[in-house]
N, C-alpha and C positions, 0 to 999 in steps of 0.2 A: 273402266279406265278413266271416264268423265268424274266419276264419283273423287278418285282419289288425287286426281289432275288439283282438283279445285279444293280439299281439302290440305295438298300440300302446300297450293298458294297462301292458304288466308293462313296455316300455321307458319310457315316460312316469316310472312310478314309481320305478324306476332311476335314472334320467336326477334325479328330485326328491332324489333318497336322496345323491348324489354330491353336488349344487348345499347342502344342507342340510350334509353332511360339510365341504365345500371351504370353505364362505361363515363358519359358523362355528367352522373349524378344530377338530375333534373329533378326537379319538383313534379312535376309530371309523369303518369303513371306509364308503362311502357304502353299498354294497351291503346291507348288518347294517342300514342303517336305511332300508333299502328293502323290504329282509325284514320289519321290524318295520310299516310303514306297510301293506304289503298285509297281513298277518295283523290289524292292526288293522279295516281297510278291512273284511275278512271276517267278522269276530267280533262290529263294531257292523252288519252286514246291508247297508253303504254298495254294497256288490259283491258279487254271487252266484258261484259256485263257476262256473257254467256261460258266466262274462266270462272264464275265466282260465284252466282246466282243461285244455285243448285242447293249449296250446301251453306250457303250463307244465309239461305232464307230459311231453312231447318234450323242453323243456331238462332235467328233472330224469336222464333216461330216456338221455339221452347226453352227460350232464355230463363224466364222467372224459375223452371224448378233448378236450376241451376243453383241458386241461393240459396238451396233448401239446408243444404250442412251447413254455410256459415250462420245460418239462421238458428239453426239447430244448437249453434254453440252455445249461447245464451246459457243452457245447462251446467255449464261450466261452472257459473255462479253457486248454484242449487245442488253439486253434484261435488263431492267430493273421495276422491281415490276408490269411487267405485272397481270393483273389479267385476272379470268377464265370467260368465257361467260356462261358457264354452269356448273352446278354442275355433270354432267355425265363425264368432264373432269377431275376430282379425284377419277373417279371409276378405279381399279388397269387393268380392262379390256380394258381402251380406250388406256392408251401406250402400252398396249401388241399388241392390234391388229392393232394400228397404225405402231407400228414399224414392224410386219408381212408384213401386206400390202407395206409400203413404200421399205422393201427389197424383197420382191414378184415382184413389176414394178421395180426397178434397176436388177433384176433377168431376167427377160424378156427382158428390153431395151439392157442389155449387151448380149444377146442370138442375137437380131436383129439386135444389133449395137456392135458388140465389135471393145473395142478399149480406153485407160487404163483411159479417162475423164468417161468412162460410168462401170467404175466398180461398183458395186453392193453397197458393202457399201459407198463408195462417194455419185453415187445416190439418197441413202434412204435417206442418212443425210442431202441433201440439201432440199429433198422432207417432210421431216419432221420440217426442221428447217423453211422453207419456210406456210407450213403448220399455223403451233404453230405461225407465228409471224403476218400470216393474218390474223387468227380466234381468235388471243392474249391470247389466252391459255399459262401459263405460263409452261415456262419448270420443273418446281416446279411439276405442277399437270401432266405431261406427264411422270417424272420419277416415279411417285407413282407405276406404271403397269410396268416402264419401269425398274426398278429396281429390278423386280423378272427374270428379262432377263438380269441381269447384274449378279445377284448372283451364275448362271449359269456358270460362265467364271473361279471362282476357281473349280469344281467338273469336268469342259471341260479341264482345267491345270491338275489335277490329271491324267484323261484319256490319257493324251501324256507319261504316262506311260508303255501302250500298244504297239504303234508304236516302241520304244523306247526300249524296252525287244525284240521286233522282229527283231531290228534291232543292237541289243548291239555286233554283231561279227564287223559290220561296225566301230561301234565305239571304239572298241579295234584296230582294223587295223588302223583307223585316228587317233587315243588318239594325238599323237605329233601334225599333224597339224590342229586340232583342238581347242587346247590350245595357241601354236602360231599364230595361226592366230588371236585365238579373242583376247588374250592382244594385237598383234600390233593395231589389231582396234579399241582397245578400248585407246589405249594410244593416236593414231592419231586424231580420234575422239572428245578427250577431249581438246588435244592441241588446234585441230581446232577453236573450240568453243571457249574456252578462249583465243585466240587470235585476233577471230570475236569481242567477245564480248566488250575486251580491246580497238580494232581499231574504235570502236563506242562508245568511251566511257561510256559503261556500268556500274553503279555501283557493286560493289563485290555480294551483293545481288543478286542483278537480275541474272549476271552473273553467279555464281553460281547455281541458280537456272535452270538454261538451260542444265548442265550437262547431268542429269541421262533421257535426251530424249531417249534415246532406250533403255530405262529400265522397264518392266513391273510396271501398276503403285504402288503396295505397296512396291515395292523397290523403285521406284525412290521418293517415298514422304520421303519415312524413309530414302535413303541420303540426301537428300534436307535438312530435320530436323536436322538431324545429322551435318549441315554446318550452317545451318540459314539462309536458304534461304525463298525462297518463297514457297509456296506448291499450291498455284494455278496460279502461272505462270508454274509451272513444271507439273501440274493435264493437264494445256493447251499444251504444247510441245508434250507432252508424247500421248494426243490425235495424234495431228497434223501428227507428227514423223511416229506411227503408219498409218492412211491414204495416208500421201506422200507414205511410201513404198509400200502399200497394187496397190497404181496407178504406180507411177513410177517402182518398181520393176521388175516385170517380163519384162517392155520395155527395162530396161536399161541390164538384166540377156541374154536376146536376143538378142543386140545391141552388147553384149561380147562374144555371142556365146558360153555362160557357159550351160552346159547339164545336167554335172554330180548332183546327187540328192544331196547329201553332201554339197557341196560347195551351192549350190543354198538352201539348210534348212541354213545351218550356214550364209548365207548373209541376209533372209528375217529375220530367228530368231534375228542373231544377231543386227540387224537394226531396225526393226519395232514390236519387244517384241511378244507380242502373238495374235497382229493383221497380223505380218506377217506372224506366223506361221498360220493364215488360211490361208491364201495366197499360204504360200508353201506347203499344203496338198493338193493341186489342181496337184501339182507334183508330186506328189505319197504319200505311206505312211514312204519313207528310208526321203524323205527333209522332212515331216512335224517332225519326230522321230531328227530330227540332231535342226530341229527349235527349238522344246520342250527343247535340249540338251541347245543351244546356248543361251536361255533365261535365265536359270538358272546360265551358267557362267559367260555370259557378266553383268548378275547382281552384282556377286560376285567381279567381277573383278572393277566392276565400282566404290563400296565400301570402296577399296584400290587406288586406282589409283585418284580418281576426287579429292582428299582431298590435295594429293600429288602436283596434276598438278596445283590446285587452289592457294597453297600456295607459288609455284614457279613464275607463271604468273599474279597472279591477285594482287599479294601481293606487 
């Protein structure tokens, strides 16, 4: 009964966070203000931690293989009109439990082998991609199953509203350098890219398109749109961006000797959107609560900012 109490809360709230996004056309992903209505919900006392804990810390706790299909799409590129060898490959069961499996052995190989090529979601998604392209199962019929494990990733964004209420005194202590840090990174960030993309002659389009890469993906499609870009060069970055961080990350967090929980949520959040925020809940629950934070700003911030930088650079 506890079980489904608290699984209909954090979906209910979801489910509002979307209906509130969709109805008044926000720039903002339904999930971000689903996150923000349960942290609210928890901070005026409306909901107790023990409505919500149970199965919020489950989603927080296996959020990464969550990503594993939009990861997986990348295929997409490489993979044309494949068809299926069998009709058991559009049962919604075979991409569930291939993606299970496929991050069950990146799970075990980074246990025997760590080391940031054999991270878990890297892993799975080459083991699947590899998979699907021997047996020529199209990625079409693998996200049929695989897409009930993607739907998952707004209701696991709500839940980093937990982390995030438990840690809201940290966040009132950093408020300033949390704010500054992500506009400078997000202005450098953009610069960067539009100046890569200039020096390679990139068209505006494309270019553009490359921006909102560390932006969770229904913010970065909705700036993209908002610019006239591409939406599946950005659906690709935005994979990509997230996996570089989810590998790179922690080597290059080590390599600087950074500890603190904070700074290390606000570099994977802000970097690698809410692939990295699996990432940094491997570092407690203060960096996955600052990651949750970071995704939400650096969205906002990117909103303002890429449209500005585009028109100065590209223009």
């Amino acid at each position: 009964m506890k079980l489904y109490v608290q699984l209909t809360i954090i979906f209910t709230i979801s489910l509002i966070g979307e209906i509130i996004s969709d109805g008044l056309h926000l720039p903002i992903p339904g999930s971000m203000i689903g996150l923000l209505i349960l942290f609210l919900l928890l901070q005026f006392k409306l909901l107790r931690m023990r409505h919500v804990n149970m199965v919020g810390n489950f989603l927080l706790a296996n959020m990464t293989i969550l990503f594993l299909p939009p990861a997986v799409g990348i295929m997409v590129i490489i993979q044309k009109g494949a068809a299926s060898m069998a009709n058991f490959a559009s049962n919604p069961l075979f991409g569930i439990v291939l993606s299970i499996w496929a991050y069950l052995i990146g799970m075990l190989i980074f246990r025997r082998y760590p080391h940031p090529i054999t991270t878990p979601l890297l892993v799975a998604t080459v083991i699947v991609i590899l998979f699907l392209m021997i047996t020529g199962i199209s990625y079409k019929d693998y996200y049929v199953g695989g897409s009930l494990l993607n739907q998952l990733i707004g209701p696991s964004t709500v839940a980093l509203g937990i982390p995030l209420y438990k840690s809201f005194h940290l966040m009132k202590h950093h408020a300033r350098s949390i704010l500054i840090g992500s506009t400078v990174a997000v202005i450098v960030n953009t610069i960067f890219t539009a100046l890569i993309a200039k020096a390679f002659g990139m068209k505006y389009f494309l270019a553009i398109s490359l921006f909102p890469k560390s932006v969770t993906t229904a913010m970065a499609v909705g700036i993209t749109e908002k610019m006239q870009g591409i939406t599946t060069i950005t659906l690709v970055v935005v994979v990509a961006t997230g996996l570089l961080t989810s590998v790179l990350g922690p080597t290059i967090l080590k390599l600087l000797k950074i500890k603190d929980p904070v700074a290390i949520g606000l570099a994977l959040g802000g970097t690698g959107h809410a692939v990295g925020t699996g990432t940094a809940f491997k570092y407690g629950h203060v960096a996955g609560a600052m990651a949750g934070l970071a995704i939400g700003i650096t969205g906002i911030l990117y909103v303002f900012i890429s449209p500005i930088v585009a028109s100065i650079i590209l223009s």
